[in-house]
PDBQT receptor file of N, H, CA, C and O in Angstrom, charges set to zero:
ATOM      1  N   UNK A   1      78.164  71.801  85.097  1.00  0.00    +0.000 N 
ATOM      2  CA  UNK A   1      79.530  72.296  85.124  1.00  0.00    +0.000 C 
ATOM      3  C   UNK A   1      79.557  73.814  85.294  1.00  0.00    +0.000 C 
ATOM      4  O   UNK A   1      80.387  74.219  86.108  1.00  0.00    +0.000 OA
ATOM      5  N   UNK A   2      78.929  74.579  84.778  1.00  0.00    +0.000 N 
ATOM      6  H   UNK A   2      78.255  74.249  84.117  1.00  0.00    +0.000 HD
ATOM      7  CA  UNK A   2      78.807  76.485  84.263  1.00  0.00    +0.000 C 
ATOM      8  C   UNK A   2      77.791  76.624  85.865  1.00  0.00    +0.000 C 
ATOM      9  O   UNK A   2      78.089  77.400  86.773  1.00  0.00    +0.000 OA
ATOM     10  N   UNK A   3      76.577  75.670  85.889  1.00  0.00    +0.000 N 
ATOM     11  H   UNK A   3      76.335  75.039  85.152  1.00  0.00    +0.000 HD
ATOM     12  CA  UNK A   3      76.115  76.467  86.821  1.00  0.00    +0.000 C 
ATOM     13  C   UNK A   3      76.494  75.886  88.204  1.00  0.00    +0.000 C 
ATOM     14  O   UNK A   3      75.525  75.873  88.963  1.00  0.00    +0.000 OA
ATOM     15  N   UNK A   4      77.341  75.528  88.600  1.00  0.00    +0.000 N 
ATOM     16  H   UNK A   4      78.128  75.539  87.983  1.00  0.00    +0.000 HD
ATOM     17  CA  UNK A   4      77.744  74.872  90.137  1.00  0.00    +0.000 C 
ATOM     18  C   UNK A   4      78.586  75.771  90.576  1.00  0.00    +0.000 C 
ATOM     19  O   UNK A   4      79.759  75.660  90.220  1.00  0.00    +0.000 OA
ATOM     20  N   UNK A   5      78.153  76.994  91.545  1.00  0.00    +0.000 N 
ATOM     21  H   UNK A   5      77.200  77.084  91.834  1.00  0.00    +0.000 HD
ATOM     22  CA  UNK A   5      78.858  77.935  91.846  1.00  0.00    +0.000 C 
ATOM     23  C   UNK A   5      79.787  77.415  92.802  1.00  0.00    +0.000 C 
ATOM     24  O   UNK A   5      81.008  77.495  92.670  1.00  0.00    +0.000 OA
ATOM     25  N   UNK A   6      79.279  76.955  93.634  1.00  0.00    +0.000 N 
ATOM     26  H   UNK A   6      78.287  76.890  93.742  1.00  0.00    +0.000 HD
ATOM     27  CA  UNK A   6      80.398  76.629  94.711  1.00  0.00    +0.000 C 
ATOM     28  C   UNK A   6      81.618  76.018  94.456  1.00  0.00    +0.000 C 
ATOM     29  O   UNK A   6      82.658  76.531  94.869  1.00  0.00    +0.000 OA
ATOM     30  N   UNK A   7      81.613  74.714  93.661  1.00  0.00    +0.000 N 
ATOM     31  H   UNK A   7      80.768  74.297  93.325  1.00  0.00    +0.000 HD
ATOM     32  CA  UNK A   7      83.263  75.012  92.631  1.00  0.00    +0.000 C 
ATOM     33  C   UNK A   7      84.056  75.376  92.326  1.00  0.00    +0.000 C 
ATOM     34  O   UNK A   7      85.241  75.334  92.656  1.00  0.00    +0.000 OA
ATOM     35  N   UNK A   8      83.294  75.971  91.356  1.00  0.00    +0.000 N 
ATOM     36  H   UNK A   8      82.331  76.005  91.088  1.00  0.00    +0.000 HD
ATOM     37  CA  UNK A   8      84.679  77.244  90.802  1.00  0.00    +0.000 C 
ATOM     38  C   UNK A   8      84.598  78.310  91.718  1.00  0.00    +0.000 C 
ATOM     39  O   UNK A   8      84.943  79.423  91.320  1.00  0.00    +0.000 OA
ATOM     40  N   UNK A   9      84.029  78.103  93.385  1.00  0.00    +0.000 N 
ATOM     41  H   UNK A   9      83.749  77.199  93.708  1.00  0.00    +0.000 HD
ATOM     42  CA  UNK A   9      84.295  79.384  93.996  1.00  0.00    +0.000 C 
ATOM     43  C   UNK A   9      85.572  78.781  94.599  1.00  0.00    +0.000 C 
ATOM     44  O   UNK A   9      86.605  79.412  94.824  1.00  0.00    +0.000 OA
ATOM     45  N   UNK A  10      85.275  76.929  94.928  1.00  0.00    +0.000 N 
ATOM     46  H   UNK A  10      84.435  76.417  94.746  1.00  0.00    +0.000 HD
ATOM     47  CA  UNK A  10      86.099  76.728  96.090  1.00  0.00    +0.000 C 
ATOM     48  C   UNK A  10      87.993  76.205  95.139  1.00  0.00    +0.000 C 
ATOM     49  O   UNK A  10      89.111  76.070  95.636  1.00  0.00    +0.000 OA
ATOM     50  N   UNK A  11      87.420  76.039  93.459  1.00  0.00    +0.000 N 
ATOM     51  H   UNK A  11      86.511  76.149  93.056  1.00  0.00    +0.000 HD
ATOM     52  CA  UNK A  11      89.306  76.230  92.651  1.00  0.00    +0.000 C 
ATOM     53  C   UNK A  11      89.850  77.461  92.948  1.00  0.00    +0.000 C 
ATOM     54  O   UNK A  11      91.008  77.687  93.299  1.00  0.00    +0.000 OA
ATOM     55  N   UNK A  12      88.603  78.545  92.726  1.00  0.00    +0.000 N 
ATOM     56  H   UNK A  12      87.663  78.362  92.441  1.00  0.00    +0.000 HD
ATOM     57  CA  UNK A  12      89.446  80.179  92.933  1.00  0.00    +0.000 C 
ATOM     58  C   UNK A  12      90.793  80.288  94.259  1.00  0.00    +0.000 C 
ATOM     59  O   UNK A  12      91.946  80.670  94.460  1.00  0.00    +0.000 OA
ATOM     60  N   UNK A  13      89.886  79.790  94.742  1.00  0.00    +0.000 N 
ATOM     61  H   UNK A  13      88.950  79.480  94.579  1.00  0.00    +0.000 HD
ATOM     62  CA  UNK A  13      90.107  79.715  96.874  1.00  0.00    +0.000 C 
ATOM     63  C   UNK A  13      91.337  78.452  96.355  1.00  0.00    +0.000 C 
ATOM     64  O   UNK A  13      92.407  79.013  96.118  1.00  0.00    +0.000 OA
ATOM     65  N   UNK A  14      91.370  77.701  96.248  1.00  0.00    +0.000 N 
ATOM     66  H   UNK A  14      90.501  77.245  96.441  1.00  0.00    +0.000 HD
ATOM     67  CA  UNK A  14      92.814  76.436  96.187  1.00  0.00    +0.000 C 
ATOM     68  C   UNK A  14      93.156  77.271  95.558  1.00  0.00    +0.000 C 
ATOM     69  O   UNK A  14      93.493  78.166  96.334  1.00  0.00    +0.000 OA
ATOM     70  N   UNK A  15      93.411  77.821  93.762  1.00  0.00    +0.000 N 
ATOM     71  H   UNK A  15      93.138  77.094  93.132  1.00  0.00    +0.000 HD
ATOM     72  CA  UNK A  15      94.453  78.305  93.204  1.00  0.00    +0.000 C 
ATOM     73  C   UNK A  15      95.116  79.494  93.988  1.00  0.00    +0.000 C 
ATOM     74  O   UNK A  15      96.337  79.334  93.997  1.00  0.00    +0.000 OA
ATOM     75  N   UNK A  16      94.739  80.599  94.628  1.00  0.00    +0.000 N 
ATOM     76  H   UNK A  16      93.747  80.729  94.620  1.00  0.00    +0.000 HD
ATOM     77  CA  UNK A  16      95.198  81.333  94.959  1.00  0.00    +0.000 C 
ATOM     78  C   UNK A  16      95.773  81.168  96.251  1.00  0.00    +0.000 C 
ATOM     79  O   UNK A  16      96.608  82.041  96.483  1.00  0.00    +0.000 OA
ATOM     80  N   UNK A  17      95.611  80.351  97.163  1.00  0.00    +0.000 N 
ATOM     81  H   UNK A  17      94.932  79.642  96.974  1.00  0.00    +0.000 HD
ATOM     82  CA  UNK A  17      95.731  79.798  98.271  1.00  0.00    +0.000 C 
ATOM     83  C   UNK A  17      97.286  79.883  97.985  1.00  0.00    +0.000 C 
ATOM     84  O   UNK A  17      97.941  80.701  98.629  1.00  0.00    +0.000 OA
ATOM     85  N   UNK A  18      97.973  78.989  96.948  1.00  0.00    +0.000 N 
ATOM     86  H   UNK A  18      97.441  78.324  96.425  1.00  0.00    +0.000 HD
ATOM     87  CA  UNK A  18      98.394  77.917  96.581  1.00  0.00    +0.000 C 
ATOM     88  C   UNK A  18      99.332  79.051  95.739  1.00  0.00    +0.000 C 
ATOM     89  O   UNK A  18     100.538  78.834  95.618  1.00  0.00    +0.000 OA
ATOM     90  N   UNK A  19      98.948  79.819  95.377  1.00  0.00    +0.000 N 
ATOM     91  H   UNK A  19      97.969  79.996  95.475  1.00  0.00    +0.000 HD
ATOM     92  CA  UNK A  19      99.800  80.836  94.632  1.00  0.00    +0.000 C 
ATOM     93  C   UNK A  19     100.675  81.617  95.731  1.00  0.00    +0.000 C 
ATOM     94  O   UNK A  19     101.861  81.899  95.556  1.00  0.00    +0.000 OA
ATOM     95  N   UNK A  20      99.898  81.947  96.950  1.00  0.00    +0.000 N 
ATOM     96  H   UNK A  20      98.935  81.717  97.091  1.00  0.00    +0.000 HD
ATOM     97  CA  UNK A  20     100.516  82.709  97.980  1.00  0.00    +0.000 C 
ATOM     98  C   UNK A  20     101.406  82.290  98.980  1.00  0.00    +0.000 C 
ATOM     99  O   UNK A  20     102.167  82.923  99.712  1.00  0.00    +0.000 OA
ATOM    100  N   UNK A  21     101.087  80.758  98.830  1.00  0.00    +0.000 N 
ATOM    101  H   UNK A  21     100.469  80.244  98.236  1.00  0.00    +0.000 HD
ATOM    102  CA  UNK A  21     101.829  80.084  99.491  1.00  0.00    +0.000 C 
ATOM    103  C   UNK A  21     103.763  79.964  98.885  1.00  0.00    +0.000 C 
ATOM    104  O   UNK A  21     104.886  80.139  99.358  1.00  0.00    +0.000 OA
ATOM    105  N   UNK A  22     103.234  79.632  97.818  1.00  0.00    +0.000 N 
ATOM    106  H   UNK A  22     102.322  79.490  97.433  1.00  0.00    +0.000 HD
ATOM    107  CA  UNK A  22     104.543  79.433  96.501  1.00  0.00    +0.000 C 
ATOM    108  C   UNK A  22     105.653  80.542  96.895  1.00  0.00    +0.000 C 
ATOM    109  O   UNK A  22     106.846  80.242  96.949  1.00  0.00    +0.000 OA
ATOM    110  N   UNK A  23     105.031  82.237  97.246  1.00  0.00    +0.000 N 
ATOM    111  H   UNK A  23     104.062  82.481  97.202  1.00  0.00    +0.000 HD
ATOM    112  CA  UNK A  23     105.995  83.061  97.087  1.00  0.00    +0.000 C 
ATOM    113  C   UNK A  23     106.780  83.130  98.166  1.00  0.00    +0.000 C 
ATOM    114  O   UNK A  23     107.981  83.388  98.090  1.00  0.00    +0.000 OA
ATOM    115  N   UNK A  24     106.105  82.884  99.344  1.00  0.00    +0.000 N 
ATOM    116  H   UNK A  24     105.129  82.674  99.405  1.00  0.00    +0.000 HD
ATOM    117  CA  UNK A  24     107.490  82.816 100.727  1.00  0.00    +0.000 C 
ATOM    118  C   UNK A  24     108.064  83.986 100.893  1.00  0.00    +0.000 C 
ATOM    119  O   UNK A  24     107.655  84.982 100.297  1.00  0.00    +0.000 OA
ATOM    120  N   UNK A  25     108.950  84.009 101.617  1.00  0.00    +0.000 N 
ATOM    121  H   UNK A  25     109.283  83.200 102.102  1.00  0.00    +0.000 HD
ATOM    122  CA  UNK A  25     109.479  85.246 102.597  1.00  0.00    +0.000 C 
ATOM    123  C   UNK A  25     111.273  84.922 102.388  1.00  0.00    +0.000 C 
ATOM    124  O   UNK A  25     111.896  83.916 102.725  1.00  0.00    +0.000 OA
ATOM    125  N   UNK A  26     111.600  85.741 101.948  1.00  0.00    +0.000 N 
ATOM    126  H   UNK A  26     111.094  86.558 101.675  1.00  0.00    +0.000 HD
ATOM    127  CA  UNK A  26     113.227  85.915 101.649  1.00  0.00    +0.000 C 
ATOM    128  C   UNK A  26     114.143  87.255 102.088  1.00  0.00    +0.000 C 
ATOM    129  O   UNK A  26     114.054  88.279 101.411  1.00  0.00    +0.000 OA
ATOM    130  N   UNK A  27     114.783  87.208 102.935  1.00  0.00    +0.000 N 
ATOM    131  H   UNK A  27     114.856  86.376 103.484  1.00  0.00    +0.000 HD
ATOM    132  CA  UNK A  27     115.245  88.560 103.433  1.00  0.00    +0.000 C 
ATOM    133  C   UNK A  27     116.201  89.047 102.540  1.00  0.00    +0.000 C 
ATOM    134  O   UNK A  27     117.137  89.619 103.099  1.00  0.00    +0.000 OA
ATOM    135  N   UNK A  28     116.261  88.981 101.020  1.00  0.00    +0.000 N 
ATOM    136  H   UNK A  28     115.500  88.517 100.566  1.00  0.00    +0.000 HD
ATOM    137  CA  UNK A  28     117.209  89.584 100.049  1.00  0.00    +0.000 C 
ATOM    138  C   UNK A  28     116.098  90.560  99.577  1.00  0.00    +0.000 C 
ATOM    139  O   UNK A  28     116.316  91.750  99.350  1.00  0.00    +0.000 OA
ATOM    140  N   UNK A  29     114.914  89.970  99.451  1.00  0.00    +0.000 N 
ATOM    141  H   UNK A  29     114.737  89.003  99.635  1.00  0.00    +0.000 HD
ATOM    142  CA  UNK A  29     113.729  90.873  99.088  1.00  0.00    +0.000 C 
ATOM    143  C   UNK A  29     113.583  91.684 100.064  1.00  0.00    +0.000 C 
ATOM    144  O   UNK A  29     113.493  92.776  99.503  1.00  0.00    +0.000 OA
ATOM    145  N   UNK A  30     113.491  91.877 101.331  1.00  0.00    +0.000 N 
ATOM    146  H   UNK A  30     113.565  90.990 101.787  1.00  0.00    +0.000 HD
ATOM    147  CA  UNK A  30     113.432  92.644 102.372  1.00  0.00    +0.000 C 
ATOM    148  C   UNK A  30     113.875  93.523 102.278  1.00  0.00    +0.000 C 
ATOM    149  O   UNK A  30     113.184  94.540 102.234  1.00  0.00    +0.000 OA
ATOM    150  N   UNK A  31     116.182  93.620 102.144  1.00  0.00    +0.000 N 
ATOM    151  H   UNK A  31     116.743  92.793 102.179  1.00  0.00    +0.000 HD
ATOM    152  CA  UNK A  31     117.003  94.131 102.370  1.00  0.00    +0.000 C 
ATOM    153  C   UNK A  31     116.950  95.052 101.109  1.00  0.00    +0.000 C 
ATOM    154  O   UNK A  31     117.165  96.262 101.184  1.00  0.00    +0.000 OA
ATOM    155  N   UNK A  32     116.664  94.434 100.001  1.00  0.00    +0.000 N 
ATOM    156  H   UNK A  32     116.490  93.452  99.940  1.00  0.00    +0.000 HD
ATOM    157  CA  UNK A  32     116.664  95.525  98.685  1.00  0.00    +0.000 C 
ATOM    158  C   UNK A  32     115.298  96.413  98.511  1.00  0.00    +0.000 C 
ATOM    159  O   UNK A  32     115.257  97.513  97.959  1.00  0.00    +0.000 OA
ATOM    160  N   UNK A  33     114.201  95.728  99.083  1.00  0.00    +0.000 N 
ATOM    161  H   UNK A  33     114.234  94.834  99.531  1.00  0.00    +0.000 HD
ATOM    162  CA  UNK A  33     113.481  96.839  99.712  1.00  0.00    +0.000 C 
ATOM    163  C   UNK A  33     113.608  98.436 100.217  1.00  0.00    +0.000 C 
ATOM    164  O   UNK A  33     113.295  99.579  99.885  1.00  0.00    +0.000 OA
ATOM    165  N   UNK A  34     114.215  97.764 101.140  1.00  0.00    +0.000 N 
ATOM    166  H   UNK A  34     114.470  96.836 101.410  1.00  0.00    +0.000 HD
ATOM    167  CA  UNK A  34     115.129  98.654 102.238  1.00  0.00    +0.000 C 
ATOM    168  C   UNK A  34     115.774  99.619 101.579  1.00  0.00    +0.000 C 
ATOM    169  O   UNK A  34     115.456 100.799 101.433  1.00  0.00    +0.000 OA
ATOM    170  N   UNK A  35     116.623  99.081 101.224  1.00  0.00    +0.000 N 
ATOM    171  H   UNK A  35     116.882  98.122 101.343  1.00  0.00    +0.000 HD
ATOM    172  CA  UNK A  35     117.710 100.147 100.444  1.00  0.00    +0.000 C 
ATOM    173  C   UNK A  35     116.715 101.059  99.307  1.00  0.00    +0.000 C 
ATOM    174  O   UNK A  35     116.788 102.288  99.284  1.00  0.00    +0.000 OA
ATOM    175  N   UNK A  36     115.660 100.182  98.252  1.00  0.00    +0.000 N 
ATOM    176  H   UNK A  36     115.601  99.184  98.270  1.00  0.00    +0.000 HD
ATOM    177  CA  UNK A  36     115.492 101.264  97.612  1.00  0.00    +0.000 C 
ATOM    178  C   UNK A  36     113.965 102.214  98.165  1.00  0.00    +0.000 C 
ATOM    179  O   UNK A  36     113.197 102.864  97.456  1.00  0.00    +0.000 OA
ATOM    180  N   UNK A  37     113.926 102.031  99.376  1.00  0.00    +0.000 N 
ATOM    181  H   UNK A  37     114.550 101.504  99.953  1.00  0.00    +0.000 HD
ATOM    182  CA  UNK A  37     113.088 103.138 100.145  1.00  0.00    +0.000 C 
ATOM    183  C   UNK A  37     114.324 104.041 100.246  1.00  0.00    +0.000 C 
ATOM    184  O   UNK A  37     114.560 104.843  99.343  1.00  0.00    +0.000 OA
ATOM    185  N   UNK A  38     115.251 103.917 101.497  1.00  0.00    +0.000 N 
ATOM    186  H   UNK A  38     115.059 103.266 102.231  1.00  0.00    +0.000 HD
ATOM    187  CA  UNK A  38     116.245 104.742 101.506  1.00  0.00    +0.000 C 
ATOM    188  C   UNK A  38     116.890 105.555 100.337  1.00  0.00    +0.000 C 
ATOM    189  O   UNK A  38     117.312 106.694 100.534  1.00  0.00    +0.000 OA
ATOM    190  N   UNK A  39     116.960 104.922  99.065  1.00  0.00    +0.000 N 
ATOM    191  H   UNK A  39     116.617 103.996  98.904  1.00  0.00    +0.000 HD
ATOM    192  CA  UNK A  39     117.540 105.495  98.273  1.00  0.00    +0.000 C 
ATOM    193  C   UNK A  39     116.698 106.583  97.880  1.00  0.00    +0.000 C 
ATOM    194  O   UNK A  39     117.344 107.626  97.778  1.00  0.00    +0.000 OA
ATOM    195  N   UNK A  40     114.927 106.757  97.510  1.00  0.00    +0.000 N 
ATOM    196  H   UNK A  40     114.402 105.910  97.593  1.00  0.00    +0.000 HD
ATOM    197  CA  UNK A  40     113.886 107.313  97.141  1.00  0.00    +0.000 C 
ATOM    198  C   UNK A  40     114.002 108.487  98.347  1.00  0.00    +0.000 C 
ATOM    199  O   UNK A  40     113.877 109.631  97.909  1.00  0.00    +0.000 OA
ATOM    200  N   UNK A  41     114.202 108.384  99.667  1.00  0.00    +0.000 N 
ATOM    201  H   UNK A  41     114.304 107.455 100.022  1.00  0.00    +0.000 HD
ATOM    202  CA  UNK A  41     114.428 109.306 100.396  1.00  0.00    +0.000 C 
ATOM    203  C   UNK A  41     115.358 110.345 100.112  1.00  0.00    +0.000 C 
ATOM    204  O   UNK A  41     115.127 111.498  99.748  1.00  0.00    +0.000 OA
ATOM    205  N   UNK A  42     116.628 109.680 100.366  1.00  0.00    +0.000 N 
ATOM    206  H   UNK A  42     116.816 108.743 100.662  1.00  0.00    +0.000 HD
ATOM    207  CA  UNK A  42     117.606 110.649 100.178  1.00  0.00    +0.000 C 
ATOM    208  C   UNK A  42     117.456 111.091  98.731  1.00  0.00    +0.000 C 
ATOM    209  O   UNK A  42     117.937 112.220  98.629  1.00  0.00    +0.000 OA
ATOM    210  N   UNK A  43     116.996 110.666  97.616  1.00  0.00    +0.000 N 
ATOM    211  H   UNK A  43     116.605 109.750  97.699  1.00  0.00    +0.000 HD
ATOM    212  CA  UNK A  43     116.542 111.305  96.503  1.00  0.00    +0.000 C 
ATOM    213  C   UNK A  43     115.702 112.471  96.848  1.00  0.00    +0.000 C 
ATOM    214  O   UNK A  43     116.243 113.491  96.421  1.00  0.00    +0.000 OA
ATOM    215  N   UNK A  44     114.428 112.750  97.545  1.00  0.00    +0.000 N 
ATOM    216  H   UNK A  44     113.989 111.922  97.892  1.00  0.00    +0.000 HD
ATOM    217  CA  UNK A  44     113.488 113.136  98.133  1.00  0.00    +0.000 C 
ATOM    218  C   UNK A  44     114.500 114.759  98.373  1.00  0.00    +0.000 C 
ATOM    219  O   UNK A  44     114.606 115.849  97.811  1.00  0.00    +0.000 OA
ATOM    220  N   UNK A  45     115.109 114.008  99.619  1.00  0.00    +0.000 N 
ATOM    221  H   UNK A  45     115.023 113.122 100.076  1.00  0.00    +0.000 HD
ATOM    222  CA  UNK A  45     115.790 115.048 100.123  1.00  0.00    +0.000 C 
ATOM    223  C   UNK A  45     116.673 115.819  99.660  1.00  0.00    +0.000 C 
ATOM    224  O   UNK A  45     117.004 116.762 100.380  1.00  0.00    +0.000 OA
ATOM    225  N   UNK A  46     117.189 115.696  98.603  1.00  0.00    +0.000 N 
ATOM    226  H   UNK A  46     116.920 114.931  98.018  1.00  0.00    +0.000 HD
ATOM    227  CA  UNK A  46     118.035 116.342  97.896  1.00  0.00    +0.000 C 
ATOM    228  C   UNK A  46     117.355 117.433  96.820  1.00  0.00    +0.000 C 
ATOM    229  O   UNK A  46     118.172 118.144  96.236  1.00  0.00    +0.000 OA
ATOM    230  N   UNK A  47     115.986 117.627  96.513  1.00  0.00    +0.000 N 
ATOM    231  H   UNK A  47     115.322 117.049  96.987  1.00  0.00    +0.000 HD
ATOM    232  CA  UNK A  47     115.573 117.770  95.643  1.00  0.00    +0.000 C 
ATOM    233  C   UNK A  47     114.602 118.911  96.286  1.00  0.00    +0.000 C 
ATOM    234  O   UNK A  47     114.256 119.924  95.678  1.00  0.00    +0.000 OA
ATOM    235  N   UNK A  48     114.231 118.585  97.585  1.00  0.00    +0.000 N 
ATOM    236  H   UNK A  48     114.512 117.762  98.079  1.00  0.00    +0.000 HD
ATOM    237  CA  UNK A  48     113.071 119.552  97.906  1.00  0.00    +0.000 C 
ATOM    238  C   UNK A  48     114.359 121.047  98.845  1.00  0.00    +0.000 C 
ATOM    239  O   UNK A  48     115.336 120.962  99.589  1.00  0.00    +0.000 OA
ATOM    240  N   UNK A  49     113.776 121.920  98.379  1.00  0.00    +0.000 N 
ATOM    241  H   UNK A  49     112.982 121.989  97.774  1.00  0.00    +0.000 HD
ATOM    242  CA  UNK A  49     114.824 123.141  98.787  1.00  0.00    +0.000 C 
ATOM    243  C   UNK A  49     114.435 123.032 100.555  1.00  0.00    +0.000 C 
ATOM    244  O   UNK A  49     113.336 122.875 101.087  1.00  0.00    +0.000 OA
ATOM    245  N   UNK A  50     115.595 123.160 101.080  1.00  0.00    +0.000 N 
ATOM    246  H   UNK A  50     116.488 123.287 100.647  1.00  0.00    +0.000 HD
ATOM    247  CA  UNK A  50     115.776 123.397 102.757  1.00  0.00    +0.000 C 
ATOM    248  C   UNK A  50     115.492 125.084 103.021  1.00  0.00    +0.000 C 
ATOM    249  O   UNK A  50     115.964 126.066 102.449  1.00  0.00    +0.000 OA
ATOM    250  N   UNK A  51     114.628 124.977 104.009  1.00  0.00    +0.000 N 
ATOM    251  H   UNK A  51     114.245 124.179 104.475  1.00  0.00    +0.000 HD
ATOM    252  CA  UNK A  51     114.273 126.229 104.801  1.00  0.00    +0.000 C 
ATOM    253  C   UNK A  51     116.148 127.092 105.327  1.00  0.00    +0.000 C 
ATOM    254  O   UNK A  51     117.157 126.459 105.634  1.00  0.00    +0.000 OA
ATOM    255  N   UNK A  52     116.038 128.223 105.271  1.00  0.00    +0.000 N 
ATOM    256  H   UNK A  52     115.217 128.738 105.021  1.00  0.00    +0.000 HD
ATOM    257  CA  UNK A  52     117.082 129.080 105.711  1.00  0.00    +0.000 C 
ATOM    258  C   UNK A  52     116.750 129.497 107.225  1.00  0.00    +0.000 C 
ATOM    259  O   UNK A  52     115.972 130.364 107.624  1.00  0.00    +0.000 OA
ATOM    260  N   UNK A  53     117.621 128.570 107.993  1.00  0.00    +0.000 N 
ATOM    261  H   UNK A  53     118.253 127.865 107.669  1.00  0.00    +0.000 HD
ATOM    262  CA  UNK A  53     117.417 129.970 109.500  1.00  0.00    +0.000 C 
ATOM    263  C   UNK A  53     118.152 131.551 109.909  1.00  0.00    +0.000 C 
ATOM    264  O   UNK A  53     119.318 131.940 109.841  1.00  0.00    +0.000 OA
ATOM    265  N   UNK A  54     117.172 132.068 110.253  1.00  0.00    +0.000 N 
ATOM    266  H   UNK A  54     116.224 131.752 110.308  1.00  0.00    +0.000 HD
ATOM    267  CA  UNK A  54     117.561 133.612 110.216  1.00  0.00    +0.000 C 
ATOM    268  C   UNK A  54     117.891 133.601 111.872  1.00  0.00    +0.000 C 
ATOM    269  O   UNK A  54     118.268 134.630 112.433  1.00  0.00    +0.000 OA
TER     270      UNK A  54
C-alpha cells in the first residue's frame, strides 16, 4: 500500500484533474475581475503625482 508509487501518483493526477475540472469558466468572474483591475488602476492613478508641462 505505502510503497506502490505509481498509485498514489496516478489518485494525485484523478483528484486534481477532477478538482479543475469542477471550477469552470463563468463570465461574472471575468467581469468582476475586470472591474476590480480597473478600479486598482484608477486608484493607481490618482495617487501617483502627474508630471507638470512647462
Amino acid at each position: 500500500m505505502y510503497n506502490n508509487v505509481s498509485s498514489a501518483a496516478g489518485t494525485g493526477a484523478a483528484a486534481s484533474g477532477g478538482a479543475l475540472a469542477v471550477t469552470g469558466f463563468s463570465v461574472l468572474w471575468l467581469l468582476l475581475g475586470a472591474f476590480a483591475l480597473i478600479a486598482v488602476g484608477t486608484a493607481i492613478a490618482r495617487i501617483v503625482p502627474r508630471r507638470r508641462s512647462r
